[in-house]
N, C-alpha and C positions, 0 to 999 in steps of 0.2 A: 438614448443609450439604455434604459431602465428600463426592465421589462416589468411584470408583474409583484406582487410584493412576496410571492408564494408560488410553487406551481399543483396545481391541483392532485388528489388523491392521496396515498401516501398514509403513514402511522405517526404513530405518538407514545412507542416506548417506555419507559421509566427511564431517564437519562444516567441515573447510579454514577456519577463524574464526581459526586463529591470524596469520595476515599483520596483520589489525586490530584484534584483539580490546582490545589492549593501545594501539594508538594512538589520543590524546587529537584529538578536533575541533578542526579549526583552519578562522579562513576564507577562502574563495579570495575573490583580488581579483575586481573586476567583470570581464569583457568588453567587446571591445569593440561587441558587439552582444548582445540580448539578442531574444530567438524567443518570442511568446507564443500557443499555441491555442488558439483558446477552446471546442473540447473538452477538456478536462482531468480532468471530473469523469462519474462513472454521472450519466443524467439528461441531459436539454436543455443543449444548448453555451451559455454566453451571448451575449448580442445587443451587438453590437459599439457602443461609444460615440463611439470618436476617429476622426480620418483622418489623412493622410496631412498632414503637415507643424506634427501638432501637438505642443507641447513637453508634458511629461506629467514630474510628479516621483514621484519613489519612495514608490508608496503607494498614488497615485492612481488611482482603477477606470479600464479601459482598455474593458472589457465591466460588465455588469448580470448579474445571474441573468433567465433568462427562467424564470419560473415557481418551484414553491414546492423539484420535484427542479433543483434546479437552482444554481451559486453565481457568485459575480461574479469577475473577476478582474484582479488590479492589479498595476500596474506595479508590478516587481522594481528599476528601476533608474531614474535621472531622464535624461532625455533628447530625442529627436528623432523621433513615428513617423517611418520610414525606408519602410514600405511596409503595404500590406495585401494578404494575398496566398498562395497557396496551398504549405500548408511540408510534408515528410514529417512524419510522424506517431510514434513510439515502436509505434504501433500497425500500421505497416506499411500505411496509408491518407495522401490528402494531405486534410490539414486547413486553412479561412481561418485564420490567424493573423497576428498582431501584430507587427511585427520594427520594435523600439527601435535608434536609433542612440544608446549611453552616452557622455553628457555627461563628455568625457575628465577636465576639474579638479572636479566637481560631489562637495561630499562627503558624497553620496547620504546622506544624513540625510534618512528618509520625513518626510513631510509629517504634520502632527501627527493623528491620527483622536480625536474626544471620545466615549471609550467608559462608560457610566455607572459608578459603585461597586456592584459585582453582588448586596453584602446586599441594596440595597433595591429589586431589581428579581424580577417575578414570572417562572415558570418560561416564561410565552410570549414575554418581552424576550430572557430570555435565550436562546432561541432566536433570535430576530429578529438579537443582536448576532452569534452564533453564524455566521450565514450570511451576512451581511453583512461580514466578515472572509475569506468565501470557502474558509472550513475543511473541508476533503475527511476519507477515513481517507488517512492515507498509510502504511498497512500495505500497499499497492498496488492494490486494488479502486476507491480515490478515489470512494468514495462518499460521499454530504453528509452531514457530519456532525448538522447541524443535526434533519435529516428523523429521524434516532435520538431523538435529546432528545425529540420529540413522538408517545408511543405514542399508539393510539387510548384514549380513554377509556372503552372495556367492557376495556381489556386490559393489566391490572394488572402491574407491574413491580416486585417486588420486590429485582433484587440488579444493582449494575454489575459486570462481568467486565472487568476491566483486561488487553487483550492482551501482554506482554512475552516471549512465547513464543521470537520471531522463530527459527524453525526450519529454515527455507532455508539450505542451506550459504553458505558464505563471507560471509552479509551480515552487518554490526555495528552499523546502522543504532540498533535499540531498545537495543540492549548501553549503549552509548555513549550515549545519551541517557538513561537510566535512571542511571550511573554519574556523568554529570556534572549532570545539571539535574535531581536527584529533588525535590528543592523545590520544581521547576514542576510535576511529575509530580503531586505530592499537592495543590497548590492546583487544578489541572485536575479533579481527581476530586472537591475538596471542592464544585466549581460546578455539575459534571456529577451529584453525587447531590442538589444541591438542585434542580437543573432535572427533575431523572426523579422527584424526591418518593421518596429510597428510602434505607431506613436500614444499608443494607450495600453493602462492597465486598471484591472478592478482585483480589489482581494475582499472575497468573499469570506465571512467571517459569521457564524451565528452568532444571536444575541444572548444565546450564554453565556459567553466569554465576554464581558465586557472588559478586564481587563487587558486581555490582546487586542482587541478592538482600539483602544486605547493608548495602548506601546506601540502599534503598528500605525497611529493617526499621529505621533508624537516623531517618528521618525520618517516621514514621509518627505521624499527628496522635493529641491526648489523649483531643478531644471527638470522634472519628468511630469507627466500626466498620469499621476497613479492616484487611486481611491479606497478609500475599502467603504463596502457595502453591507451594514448588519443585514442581516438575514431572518427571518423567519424561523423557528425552531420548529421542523421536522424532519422527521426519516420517509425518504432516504434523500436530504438537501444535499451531498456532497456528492451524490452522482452524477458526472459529466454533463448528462442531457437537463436534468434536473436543472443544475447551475446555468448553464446558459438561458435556459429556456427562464428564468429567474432574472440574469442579470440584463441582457439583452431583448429579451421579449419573443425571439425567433427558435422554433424544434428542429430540432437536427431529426431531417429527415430517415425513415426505417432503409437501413442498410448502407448511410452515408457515414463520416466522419466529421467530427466539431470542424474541422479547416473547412468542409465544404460550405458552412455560414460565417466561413473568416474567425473561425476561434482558435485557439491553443488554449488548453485546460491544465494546468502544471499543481500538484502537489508542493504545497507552502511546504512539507522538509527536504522535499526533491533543489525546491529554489533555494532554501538554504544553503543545500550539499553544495548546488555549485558556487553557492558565493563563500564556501569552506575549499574547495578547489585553487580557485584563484587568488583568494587570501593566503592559505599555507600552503597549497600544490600538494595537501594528502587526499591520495584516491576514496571510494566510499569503503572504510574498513572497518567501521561504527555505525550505531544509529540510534536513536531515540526509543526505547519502550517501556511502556504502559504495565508493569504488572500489578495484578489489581483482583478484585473480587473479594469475597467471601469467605472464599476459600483457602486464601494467603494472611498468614499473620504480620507481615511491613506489606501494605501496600505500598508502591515507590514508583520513579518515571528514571530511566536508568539510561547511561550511556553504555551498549553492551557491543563490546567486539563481536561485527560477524562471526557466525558460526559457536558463538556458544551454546554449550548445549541446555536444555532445558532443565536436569536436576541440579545444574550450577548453577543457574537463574535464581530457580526456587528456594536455593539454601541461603543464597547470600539475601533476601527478603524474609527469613524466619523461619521459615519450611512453611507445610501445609498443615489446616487445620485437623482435626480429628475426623470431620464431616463432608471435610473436600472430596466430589464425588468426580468432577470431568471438569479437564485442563482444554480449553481452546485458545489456539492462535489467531488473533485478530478480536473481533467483537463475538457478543453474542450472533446478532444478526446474520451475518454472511461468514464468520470464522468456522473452523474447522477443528474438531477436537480431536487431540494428540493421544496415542494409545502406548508410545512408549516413551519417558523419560529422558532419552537419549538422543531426541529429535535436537537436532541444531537451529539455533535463531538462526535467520537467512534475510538478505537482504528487505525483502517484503514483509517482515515479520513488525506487525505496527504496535500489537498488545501482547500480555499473556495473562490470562481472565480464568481466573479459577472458580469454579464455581463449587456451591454445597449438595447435600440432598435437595433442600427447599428449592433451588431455582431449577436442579439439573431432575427434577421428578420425572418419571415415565409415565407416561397417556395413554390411554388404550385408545388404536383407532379407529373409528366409525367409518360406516361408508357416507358420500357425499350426501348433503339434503337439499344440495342446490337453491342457498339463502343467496347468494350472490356476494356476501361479504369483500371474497375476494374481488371481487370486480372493481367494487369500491375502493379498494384500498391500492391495488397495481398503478402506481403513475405511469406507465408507460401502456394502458388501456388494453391490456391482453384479456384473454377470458381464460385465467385461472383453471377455474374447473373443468372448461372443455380438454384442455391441455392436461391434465389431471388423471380424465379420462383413457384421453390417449396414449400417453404415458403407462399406465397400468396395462394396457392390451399390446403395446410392444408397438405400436403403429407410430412411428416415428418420423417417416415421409411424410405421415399428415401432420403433425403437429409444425414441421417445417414450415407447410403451406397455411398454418397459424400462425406464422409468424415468432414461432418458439425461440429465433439466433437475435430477436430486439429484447429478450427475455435478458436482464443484466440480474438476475438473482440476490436478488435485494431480501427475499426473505418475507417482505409485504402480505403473501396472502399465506403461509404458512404462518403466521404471527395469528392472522383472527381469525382461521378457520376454525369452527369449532368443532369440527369432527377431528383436529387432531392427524389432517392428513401433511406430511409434508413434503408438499409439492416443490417447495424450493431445490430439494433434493431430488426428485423425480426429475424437475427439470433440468439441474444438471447431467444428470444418468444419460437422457435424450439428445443432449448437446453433444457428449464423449460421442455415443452412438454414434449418430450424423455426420462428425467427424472421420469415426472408423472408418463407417462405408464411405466416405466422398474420397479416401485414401486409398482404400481399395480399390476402388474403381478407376 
């Protein structure tokens, strides 16, 4: 079942987890507004249900899923729609969204959902509840969680792979929810291997955390085969190929999917959400974030209603320091930095990582010396530089025929290039492209 103790290439960061690692979840109050996208998830945005001047209680779908990649999404907070209307994005696009004016004395107690007893429901219900609940991964990808539960039927599943990895510096997002809600943790996995029909689980966990490692060994069910497996401390161990290729020993082949080696890969707070589903029957209208850095005077690990927006984040943490230079969502590594204040948390939102001058300094950059750094350091064996190349001259069919779409943008060779090129971003740039034209055409 073990595969290696490690899997080869990869970096070694500065971890920076100690600001939160140790601080317990507490929740923020509401807002006074609340920002809802209805992109939020991979897959089809959903299709808008409300308008403008209608009251909506906490719970309540605000949008549907259009289609089966697709999930619904509901109101965070009980209130007044206040608009419909185009909001920045986390993604640096403007997105329609939802913006709630919260009901200032309402004591946002969601609206009750009648979710069935999950024994005596077959594995396609519980799919059905699954995505009706609006469950993304929120490891950051927010991908439907639902669409996992349901392999194809030629394509056997044998073992779930619990993510608990969370390997991005500074975030404590999975730390802290492993430490205080392992309970949930394990009822989410007991539902998720009856749903996949599969008689094994492993939860992957690095060995910096040893007290999750630990609350999660301590509440480990009598009648299931589940494990947890400390891990190796490096970047990037929480990515999907990474982890399997780890816990199982076998690579998920270029342009397949984890099921085609019998895996499912789930996000330890994804497995929570749903052992929070079927315990209370509230959809995902919360979630776990990491704010943290430098550049924040509370760092804190916060229960923050979707959709809050980011300068209500940041005050109820202390505000910002003097020297805070650039706000990113997510990690440093693969996160995305926010140019307006008014970006809403969204479903996928795992951190909020402020950084200073000192980390956030500008480089001047050089052309390539072709040291090979990158090469070394890509776990997934790309040639960086060639790619690099290609990228800059706009030839983007060839980079394809490199194999650029196994390219998971981990951040790896922008990290030790030393000319300062960032190709992790170049890479993306080429990815959008690829897309365009294979839509156009």
């Amino acid at each position: 079942m073990l595969g290696s103790s490690t899997f080869r290439h990869g970096v070694h960061p500065p971890e920076t987890k100690h600001l939160t690692e140790t601080v317990p979840v507490r929740r923020m109050p509401f807002p006074d507004e609340i920002v809802l996208p209805l992109r939020q998830h991979a897959g089809r945005p959903a299709r808008l249900l409300v308008k403008v001047g209608d009251h909506v209680e906490r719970g309540d779908k605000v949008a549907e899923a259009d289609g089966f990649v697709s999930v619904p999404i509901h109101a965070s907070a009980t209130g007044t729609v206040k608009d419909i209307c185009l909001w920045p994005h986390p993604d640096g696009s403007m997105a329609e969204s939802v913006v709630i004016a919260v009901e200032k004395f309402s004591p946002q107690i969601p609206r009750p959902r009648i979710v069935p007893q999950w024994e005596g429901l077959s594995p396609q219900q519980v799919v059905e509840e699954v995505q009706k609940a609006g469950v993304v991964g929120l490891g950051g990808a927010a991908f439907p969680t639902h669409v996992k539960l349901l392999p194809p039927a030629d394509v056997p599943v044998h073992t779930l792979i619990v993510n608990g990895a969370e390997c991005e510096p500074y975030l404590t997002t999975d730390h802290r929810t492993m430490v205080e809600y392992p309970e949930r943790v394990q009822f989410g996995i007991r539902i998720m291997m009856k749903a996949l029909g599969v008689d094994r689980a492993v939860i992957g966990v690095e060995k910096n955390k040893p007290d999750a490692i630990a609350r999660l060994r301590e509440t480990l069910p009598d009648d299931l085969d589940v494990s947890v497996l400390p891990l190796t401390v490096k970047y990037p161990q929480g990515a999907e190929k990474m982890l399997i290729q780890v816990v199982t020993g076998h690579e998920v082949p270029s342009g397949k999917l984890p099921m085609n080696v019998g895996v499912v890969v789930q996000n330890v707070g994804s497995i929570a959400c749903i052992g929070e589903i079927f315990d209370t029957g509230y959809p995902l209208i919360e979630r776990v974030v990491t704010v943290t850095g430098p550049g924040v005077r509370k760092p804190s690990n916060l229960l923050v209603p979707v959709g809050t927006r980011l300068r209500d984040v940041l005050e109820f943490c202390g505000g910002l320091t003097d020297d805070a230079t650039q706000i990113v969502f997510g990690g440093p590594m693969m996160g995305a930095a926010q140019p307006d204040l008014d970006t809403p948390l969204i479903k996928g939102t795992t951190g909020v990582v402020v950084l200073t001058k000192k980390e956030a300094r500008s480089v001047e950059r050089y052309p390539c010396i072709h040291c090979g750094r990158c090469l070394e350091a890509c776990p997934v064996f790309l040639n960086p530089s060639l790619l690099g190349t290609q990228a800059q001259a706009g030839r983007y069919e060839e980079m394809e025929a490199a194999n650029l779409m196994d390219c998971m943008l981990c951040g790896c060779c922008s990290y030790v290039c030393p000319s300062h090129i960032p190709l992790s971003q170049m890479f993306a740039l080429g990815k959008n492209m690829l897309r365009k034209r294979q839509a156009a055409a």
